[in-house]
TORZANU-192293 format. One record per residue: residue in three letters; x, y, z of N, C-alpha, C, O in turn. Coordinates in steps of 0.2 Angstrom, whole numbers, padded with zeros to 4 digits, always signed. Layout:
<nodes>
ALAXYZXYZXYZXYZ/...
</nodes>
This chain:
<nodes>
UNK+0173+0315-0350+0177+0310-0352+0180+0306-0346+0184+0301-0347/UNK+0177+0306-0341+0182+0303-0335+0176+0298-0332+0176+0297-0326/UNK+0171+0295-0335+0167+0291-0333+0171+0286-0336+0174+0282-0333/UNK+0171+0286-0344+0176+0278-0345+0182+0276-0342+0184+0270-0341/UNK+0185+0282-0341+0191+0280-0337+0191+0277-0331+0196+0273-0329/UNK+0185+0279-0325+0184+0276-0319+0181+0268-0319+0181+0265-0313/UNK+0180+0266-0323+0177+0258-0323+0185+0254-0325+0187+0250-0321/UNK+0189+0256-0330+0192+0254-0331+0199+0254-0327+0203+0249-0328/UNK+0200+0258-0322+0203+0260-0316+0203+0254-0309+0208+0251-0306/UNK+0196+0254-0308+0193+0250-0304+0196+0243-0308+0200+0240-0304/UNK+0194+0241-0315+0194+0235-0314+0202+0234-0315+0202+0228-0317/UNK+0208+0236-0315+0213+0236-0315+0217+0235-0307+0222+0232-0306/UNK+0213+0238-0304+0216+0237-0297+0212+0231-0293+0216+0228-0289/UNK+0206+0229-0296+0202+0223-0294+0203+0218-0296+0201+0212-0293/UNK+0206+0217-0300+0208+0212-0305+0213+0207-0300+0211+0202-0298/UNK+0221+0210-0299+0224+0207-0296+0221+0203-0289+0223+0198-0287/UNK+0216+0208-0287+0214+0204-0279+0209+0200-0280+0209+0197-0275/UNK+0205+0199-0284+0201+0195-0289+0204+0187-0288+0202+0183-0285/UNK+0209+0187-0292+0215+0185-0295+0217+0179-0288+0218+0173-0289/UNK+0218+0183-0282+0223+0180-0276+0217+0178-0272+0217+0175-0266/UNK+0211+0179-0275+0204+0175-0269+0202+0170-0275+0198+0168-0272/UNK+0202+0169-0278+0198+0165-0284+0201+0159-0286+0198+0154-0287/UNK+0207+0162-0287+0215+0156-0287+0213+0148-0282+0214+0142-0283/UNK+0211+0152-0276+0212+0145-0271+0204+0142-0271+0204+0136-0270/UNK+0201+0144-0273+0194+0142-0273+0193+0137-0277+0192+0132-0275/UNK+0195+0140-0285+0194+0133-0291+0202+0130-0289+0203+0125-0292/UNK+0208+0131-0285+0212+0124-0284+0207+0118-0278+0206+0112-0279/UNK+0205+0123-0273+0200+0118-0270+0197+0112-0272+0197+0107-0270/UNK+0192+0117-0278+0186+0112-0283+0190+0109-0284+0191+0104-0281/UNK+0196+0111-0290+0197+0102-0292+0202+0099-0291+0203+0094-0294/UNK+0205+0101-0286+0209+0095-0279+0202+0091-0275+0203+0085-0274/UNK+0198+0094-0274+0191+0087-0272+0191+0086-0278+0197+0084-0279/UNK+0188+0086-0283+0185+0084-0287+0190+0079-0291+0187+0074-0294/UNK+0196+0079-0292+0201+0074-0292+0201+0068-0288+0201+0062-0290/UNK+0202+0071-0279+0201+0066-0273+0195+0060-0275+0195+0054-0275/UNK+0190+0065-0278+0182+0059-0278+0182+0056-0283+0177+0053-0283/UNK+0186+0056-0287+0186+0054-0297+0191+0047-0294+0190+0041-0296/UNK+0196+0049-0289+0201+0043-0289+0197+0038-0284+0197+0032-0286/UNK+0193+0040-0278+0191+0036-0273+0184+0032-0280+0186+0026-0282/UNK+0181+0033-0282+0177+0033-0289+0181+0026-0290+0183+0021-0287/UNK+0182+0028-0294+0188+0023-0300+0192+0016-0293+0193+0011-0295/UNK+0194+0019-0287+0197+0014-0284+0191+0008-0279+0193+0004-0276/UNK+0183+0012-0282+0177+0007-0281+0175+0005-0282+0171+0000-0280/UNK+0176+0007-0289+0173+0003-0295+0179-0002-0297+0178-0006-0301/UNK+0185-0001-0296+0191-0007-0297+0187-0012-0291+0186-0018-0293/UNK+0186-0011-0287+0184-0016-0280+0178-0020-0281+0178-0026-0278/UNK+0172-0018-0286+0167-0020-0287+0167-0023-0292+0162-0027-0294/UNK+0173-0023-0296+0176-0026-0302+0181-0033-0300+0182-0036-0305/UNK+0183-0034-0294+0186-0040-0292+0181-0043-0287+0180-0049-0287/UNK+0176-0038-0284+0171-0044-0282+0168-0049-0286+0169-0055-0284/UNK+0164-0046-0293+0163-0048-0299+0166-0056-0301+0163-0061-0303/UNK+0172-0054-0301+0175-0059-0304+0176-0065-0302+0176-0071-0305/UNK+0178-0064-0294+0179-0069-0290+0172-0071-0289+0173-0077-0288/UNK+0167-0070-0289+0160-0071-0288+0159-0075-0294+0158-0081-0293/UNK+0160-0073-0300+0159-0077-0307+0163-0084-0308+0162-0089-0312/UNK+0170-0083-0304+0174-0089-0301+0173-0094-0298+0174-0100-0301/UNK+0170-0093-0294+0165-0097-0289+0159-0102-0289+0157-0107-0285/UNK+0157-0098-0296+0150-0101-0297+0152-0105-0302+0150-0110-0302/UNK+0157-0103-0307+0161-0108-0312+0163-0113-0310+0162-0118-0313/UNK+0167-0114-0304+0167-0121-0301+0164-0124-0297+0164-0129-0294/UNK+0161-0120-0296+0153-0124-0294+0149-0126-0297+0145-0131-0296/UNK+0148-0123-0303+0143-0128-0307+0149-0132-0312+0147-0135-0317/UNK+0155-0133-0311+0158-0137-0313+0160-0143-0311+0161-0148-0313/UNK+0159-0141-0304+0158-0149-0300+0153-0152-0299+0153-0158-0298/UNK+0147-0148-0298+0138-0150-0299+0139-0154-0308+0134-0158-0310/UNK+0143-0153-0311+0141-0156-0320+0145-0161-0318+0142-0166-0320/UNK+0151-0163-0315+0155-0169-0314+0151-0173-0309+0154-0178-0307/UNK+0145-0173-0307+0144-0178-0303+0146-0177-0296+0142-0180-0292/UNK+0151-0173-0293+0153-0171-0288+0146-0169-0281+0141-0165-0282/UNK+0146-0171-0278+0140-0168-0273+0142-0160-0271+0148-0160-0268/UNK+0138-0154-0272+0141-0146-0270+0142-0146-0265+0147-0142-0265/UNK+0140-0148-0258+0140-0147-0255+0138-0142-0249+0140-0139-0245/UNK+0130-0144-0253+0124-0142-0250+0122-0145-0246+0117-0144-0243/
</nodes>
């Protein structure tokens, strides 16, 4: 009878230290993986205002190319 009880022994003592090395590991993972989600999202906001202004640009540019205006080429 002392075979089952030695597994579950063990994993009662392992559990806790388990517990205090495993902890910092997965806060690690998703403290980066939060870090990279926001750098993410803060480059695709930037690639989103190039866009626009680029789209800006060309709209008054071909709106002064339709007025007659010389572009300025």
């Amino acid at each position: 009878m002392p075979l089952p009880v030695a597994p579950f022994l063990v994993g009662v003592f392992l559990a806790p230290v388990a517990k205090r090395l495993v902890k910092p590991l997965i806060r690690g993972a998703v403290k980066t993986s939060v870090g990279v989600a926001l750098e993410v999202k803060k480059a695709a906001h930037e690639v989103g205002e190039e866009f626009t202004d680029l789209s800006a640009e060309i709209a008054a540019e071909m709106t002064t190319v339709s007025d007659g205006a010389p572009s300025g080429k």
